[in-house]
PAFI-211803 format. One record per residue (C-alpha): x, y, z; residue number from 1; residue in three letters. Coordinates in steps of 0.02 Angstrom, whole numbers. Layout:
R   east  north     up resi resn
R      X      Y      Z  NUM  Ala
...
***
This chain:
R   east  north     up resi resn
R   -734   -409   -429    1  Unk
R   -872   -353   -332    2  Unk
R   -995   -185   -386    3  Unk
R  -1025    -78   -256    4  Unk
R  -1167     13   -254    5  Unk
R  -1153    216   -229    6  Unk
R  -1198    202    -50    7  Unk
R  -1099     67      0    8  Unk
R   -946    177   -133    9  Unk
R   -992    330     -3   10  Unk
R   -981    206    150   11  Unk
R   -802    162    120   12  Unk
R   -741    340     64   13  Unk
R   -815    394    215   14  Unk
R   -748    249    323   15  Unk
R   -570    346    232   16  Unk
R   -624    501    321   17  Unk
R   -657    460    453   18  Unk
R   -533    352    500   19  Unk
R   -407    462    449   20  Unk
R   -460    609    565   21  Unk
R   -483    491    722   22  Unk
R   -328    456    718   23  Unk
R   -251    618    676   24  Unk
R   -355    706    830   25  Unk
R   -302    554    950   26  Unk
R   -121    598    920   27  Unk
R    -95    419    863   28  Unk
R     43    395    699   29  Unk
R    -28    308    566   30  Unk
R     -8    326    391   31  Unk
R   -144    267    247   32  Unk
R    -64     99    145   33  Unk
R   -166    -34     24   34  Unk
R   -265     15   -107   35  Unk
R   -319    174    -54   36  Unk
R   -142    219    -24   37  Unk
R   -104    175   -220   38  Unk
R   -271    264   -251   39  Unk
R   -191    433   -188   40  Unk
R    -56    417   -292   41  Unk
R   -144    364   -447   42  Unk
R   -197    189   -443   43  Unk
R   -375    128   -476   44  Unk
R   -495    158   -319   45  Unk
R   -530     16   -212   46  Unk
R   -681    -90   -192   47  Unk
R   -660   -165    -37   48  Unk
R   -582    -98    131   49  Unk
R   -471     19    188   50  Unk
R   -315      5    261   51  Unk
R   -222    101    364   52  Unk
R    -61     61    482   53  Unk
R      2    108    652   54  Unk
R    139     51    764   55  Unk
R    109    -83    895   56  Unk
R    119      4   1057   57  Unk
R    -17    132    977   58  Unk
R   -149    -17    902   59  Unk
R   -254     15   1084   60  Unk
R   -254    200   1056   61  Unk
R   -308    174    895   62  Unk
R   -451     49    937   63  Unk
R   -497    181   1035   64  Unk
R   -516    336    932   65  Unk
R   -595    227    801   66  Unk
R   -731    167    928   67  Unk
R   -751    345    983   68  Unk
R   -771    392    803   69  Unk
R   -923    301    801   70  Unk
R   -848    146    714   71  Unk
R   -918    -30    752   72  Unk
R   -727   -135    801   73  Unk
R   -705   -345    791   74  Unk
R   -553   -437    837   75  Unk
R   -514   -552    696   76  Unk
R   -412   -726    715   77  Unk
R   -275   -637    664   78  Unk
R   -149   -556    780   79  Unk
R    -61   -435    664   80  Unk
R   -225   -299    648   81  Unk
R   -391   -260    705   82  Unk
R   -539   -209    600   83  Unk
R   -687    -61    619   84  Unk
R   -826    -47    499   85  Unk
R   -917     87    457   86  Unk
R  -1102     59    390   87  Unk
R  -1028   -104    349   88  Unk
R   -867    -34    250   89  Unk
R   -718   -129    318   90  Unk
R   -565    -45    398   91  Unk
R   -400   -138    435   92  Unk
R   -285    -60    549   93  Unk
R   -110   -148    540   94  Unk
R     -5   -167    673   95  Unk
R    107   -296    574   96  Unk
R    157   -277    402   97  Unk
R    229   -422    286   98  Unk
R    274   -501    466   99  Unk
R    380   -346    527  100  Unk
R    301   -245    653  101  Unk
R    258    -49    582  102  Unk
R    412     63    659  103  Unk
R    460    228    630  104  Unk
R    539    191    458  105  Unk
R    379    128    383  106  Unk
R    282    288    467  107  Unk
R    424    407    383  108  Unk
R    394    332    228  109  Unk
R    245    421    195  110  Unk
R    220    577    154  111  Unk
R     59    725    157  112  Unk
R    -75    680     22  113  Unk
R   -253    752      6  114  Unk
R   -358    601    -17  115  Unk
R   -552    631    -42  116  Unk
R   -534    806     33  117  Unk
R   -438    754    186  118  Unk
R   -253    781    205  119  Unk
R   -175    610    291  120  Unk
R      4    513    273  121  Unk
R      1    405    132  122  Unk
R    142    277    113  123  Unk
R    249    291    -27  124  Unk
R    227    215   -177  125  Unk
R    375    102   -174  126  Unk
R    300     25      4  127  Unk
R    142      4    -70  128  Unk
R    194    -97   -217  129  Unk
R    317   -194   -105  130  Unk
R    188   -241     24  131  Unk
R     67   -297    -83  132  Unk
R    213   -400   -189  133  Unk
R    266   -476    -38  134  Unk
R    100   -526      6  135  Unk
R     64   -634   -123  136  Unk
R     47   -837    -91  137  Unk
R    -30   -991   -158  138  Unk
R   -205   -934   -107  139  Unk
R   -186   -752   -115  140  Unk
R   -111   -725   -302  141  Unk
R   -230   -610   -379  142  Unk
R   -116   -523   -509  143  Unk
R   -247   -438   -600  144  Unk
R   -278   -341   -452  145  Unk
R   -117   -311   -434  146  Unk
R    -63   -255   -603  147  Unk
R   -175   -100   -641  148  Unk
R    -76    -41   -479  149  Unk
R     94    -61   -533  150  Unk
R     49      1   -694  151  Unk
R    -32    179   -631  152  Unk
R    106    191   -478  153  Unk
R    252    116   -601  154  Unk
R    379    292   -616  155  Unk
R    348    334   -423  156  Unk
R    425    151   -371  157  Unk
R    613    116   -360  158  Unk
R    590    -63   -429  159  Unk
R    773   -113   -362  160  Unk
R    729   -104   -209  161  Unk
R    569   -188   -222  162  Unk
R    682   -328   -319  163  Unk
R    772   -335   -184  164  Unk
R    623   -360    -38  165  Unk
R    536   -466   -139  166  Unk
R    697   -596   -173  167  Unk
R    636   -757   -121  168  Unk
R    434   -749   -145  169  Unk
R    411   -853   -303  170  Unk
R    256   -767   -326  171  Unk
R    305   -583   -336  172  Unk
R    453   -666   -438  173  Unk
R    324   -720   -544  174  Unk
R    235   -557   -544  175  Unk
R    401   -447   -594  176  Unk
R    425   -589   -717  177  Unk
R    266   -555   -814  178  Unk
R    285   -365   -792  179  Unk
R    443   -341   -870  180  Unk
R    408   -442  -1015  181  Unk
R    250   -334  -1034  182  Unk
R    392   -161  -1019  183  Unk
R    293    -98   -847  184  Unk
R    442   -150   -739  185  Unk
R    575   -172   -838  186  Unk
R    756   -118   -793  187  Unk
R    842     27   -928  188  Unk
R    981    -49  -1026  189  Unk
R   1142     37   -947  190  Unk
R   1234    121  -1080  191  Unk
R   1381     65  -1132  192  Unk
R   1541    121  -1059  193  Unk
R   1647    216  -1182  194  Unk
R   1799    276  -1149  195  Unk
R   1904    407  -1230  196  Unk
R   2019    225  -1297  197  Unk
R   1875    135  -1323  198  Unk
R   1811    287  -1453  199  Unk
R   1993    320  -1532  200  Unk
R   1965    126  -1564  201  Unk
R   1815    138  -1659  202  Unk
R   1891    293  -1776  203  Unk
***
């Protein structure tokens, strides 16, 4: 993990800020996701970028009100975001999430959160976790990162149904794997199913 110092710490809550009101002003949807997302809702703070997403008919606007902003934008390799930095502090805007484009069910999956003074949509916490689960591959399998997340954001995430998005990643297999044997995602026990026979039965 990398040490920020308290400027470059300032630089990237600002770069949250920021962001955050350009696109709230340009009329563009967005909603915050990533770490800073899982931040809002309890998680550890980030150390290295923000992230943000928006749908793909509204990336342009959004390049936009981020250059307006005063943020410095490069097109990376990729085709799924763009990036803006501000005094070097890295924001990705994400037009394509986990290889589905961001609709209007990912954008209503957030909800109103102050985050570092500035009210913004913040994905919820059961997006957060699955996104990041179903991002994990052979040379992106950090689960140390991952795991102080899940572990703050752990009773606002309906684990079935990231079970159920994640079926098929070995990876986040692995990850749920290691979590539940360490009780953080676990499954309750259903109890047992007694009926009134069942209980005469046992008398």
């Amino acid at each position: 993990m990398t040490l920020l110092t308290e400027d470059q710490r300032d630089d990237l809550r600002d770069a949250v800020r920021l962001s955050a009101v350009a696109l709230r002003e340009a009329g563009v949807p967005y909603a915050l996701c990533g770490g800073y997302a899982a931040f809002a809702r309890g998680g550890p703070e980030p150390h290295h970028d923000v992230d943000f997403i928006v749908r793909p008919e509204d990336a342009e606007r959004a390049r936009q009100a981020l250059a307006d902003a005063g943020l410095e934008l490069r097109e990376p390799a990729e085709d799924w975001l763009f990036k803006a930095y501000h005094h070097g502090a890295l924001v990705d805007v994400i037009y394509v999430l986990g290889g589905e484009p961001v609709g209007e069910r990912l954008l209503a999956a957030a909800d109103t959160v102050e985050v570092l003074a500035v009210r913004m949509p913040v994905l919820h916490a059961t997006e957060i976790v699955a996104s990041k689960m179903r991002a994990l591959a052979e040379h992106d399998c950090n689960f140390s990162l991952l795991l102080p997340i899940v572990r703050a954001l752990r009773e606002q995430v309906d684990w079935s149904e990231v079970r159920r998005r994640v079926d098929g990643n070995p990876y986040a297999e692995a990850f749920l794997y290691l979590t539940d044997r360490l009780g953080v995602t676990a499954l309750p026990v259903p109890a047992p199913d007694v009926t009134p026979s069942t209980a005469d039965a046992r008398r």
